[in-house]
MARDRENBA-155082 format. One record per residue (C-alpha): x, y, z; residue in three letters. Coordinates in pm, whole numbers, plus 50000, padded with zeros to 5 digits. Layout:
BEGIN
XYZala...
END
This chain:
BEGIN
641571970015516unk644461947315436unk643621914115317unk644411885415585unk647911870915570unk648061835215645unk650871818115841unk652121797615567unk651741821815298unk650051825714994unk647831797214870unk648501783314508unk645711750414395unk646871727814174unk643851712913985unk644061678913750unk640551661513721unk639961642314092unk643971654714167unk644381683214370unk647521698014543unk648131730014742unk651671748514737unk652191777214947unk654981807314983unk656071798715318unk658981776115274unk657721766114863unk656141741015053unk653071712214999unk649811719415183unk648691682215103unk647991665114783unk644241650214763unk642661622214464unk639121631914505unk637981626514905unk641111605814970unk644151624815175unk647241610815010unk649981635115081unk648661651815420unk648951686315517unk647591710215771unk644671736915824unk644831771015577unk645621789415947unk648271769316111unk651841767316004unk653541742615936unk654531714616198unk656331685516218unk657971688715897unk654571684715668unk655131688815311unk658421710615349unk662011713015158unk665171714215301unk667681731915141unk671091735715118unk670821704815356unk668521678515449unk668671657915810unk671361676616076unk674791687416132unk675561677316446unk677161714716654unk676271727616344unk679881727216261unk681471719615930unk684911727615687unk684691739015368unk687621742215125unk689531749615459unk687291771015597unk685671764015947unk682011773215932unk679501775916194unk675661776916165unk672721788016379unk671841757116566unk668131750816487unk667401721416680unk668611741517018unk667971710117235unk669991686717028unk672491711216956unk672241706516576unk671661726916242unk668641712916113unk666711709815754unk668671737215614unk667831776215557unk664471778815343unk661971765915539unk660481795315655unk661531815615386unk659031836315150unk658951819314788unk657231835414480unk655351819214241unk657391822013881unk655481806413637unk652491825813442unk649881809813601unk648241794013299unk648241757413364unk646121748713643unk647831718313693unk651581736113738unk652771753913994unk656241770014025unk657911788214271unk661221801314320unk663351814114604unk667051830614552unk669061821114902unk671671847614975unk673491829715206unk673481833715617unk675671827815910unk677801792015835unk676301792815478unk677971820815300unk676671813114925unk674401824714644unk671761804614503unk668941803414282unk666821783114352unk663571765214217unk660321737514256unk658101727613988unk654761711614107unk653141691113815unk649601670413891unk649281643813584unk648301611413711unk649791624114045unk651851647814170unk655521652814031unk657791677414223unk661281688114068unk663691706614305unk666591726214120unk669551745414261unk671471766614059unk674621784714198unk674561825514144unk677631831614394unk681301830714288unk682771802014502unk681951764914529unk678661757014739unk678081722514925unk674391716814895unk672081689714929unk668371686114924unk665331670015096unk661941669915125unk659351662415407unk656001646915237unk653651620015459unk652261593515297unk648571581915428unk646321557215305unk643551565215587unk644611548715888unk647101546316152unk650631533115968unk650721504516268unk648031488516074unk649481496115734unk651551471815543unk654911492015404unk657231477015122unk660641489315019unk663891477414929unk667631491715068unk671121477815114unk672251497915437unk670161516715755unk671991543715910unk672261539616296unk671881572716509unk672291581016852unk668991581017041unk669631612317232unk670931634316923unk670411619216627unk674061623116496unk675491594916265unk676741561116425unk677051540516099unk676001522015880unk674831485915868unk672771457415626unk669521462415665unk668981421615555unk667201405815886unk667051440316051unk664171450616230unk663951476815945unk663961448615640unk660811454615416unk662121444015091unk658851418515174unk656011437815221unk654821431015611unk652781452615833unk654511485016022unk653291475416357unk654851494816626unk658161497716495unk659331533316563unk661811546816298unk663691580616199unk666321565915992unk668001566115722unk668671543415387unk670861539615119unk671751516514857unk668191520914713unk669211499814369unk670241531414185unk667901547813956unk664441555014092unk663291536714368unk659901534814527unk658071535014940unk654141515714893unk652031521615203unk648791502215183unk646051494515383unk645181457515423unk641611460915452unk640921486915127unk643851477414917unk644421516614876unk648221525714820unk649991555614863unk653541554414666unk656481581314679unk659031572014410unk662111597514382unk665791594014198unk667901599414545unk670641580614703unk669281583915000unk666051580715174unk664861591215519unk661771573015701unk659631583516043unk656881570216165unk655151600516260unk655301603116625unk654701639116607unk651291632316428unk650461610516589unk651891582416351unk648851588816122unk651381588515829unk654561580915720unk656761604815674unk658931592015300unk661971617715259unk664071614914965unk667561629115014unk670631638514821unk672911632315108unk672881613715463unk672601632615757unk675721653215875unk677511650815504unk678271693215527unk681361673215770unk681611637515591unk681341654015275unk679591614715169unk677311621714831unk677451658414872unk676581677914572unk679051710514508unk677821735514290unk680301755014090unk679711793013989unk676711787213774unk676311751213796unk672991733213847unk671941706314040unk668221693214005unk665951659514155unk662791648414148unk659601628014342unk656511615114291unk653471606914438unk650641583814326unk648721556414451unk
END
């Protein structure tokens, strides 16, 4: 008799002292990240797939292009649209792709996996492409894309982790600092602009309790470098942190889980740049792009 196959794949355990992490195939993705009894990263049960977005990477593109409609290098492309009732392409290709695991195994503490994309309707280009999982003090995850095709690629990338620090985020207190919020149109999400998030309902540069603000947003101007999201509870003084080296940062308030965590998304790009083309990475034949995040508390 076969053995069971789950719906998100394989299971890979990370291991590091009172650290623990799970990766699995479907997607690369995160499975949660625990220190000891304490959910930091949350994830879901070893027989459900995953929902809402938990712990997954989106590549070649993070947020959505609205139609799913883009120009590249002259070219009009069109891609599968993936959020049907919104009419978008969302979170890219790999999602519910299988990864393998490409490192030997040895290290309980590493995982890698590693994916090659060969392209698909609206998206016709090669790549190669890679996650390293590292527990040390935390969990560090570096995301690299390396371009096996022949022509340019436009790529970006993005992740999907929740922080949690044990209780509902309208009690939590939530600290971060950005220059500009990116305004979106409540009934498809697509790109308005952009405006100073100084005196903003979205202003945490002083760290103030969530409440019931309700955001899916995005932020930029994030002081260059690496920049860093602290959830805490008030009552414990337990953090959660995500730090990350992108221009661009995505936060939601976890409706669909019941906003038991917040949802900290690093991004290489804003929503929709496949048409703006704003901080849009393009790989040349056999060029490289790579980022990284990291969760402690």
């Amino acid at each position: 008799m076969s053995a069971e196959v789950l719906p998100s794949g394989e299971q890979w355990v990370l291991d590091d002292g009172g650290w623990s992490a799970t990766v699995v195939s479907v997607g690369g993705g995160l499975r949660g990240v625990s220190y000891g009894e304490r959910e930091v990263v949350p994830g879901y049960a070893e027989h459900q797939p995953a929902y809402a977005g938990i712990g997954q990477h989106l590549i070649p593109w993070p947020n959505r292009i609205t139609d799913g409609k883009y120009t590249f290098e002259g070219v009009d492309e069109q891609l599968d649209l993936s959020e049907p009732d919104r009419q978008n392409a969302i979170h890219g290709l790999t999602r519910w792709a299988n990864w393998e695991r490409v490192d030997d195994g040895t290290d309980p503490a590493v995982v890698e996996v590693g994916h090659r994309l060969h392209g698909a309707p609206g998206y016709p280009h090669q790549l190669d492409l890679r996650l390293h999982y590292r527990l040390a003090d935390g969990l560090t995850v570096t995301a690299t894309a390396t371009n096996v095709g022949a022509s340019d690629a436009p790529y970006g990338y993005g992740t999907h982790p929740y922080l949690s620090v044990g209780r509902v985020i309208d009690e939590c207190v939530l600290e971060f600092r950005a220059a500009e919020w990116l305004e979106v149109s409540p009934e498809r999400m697509t790109p308005i602009g952009l405006s100073p998030i100084h005196d903003s309902p979205y202003d945490f540069s002083a760290s103030r309790t969530i409440g019931d603000l309700e955001m899916d947003n995005a932020f930029t101007g994030l002081g260059g470098g690496t920049w860093s999201v602290t959830l805490t509870d008030p009552a414990s003084g337990d953090r959660a942190v995500l730090t990350s080296d992108t221009p661009w940062l995505q936060l939601y308030t976890g409706g669909a889980i019941g906003r038991t965590a917040l949802a900290v998304e690093p991004m290489t790009c804003p929503p929709n740049a496949f048409v703006t083309g704003q901080n849009l990475v393009i790989l040349k034949p056999g060029g490289s792009h790579s980022t990284t995040f990291r969760v402690s508390i």
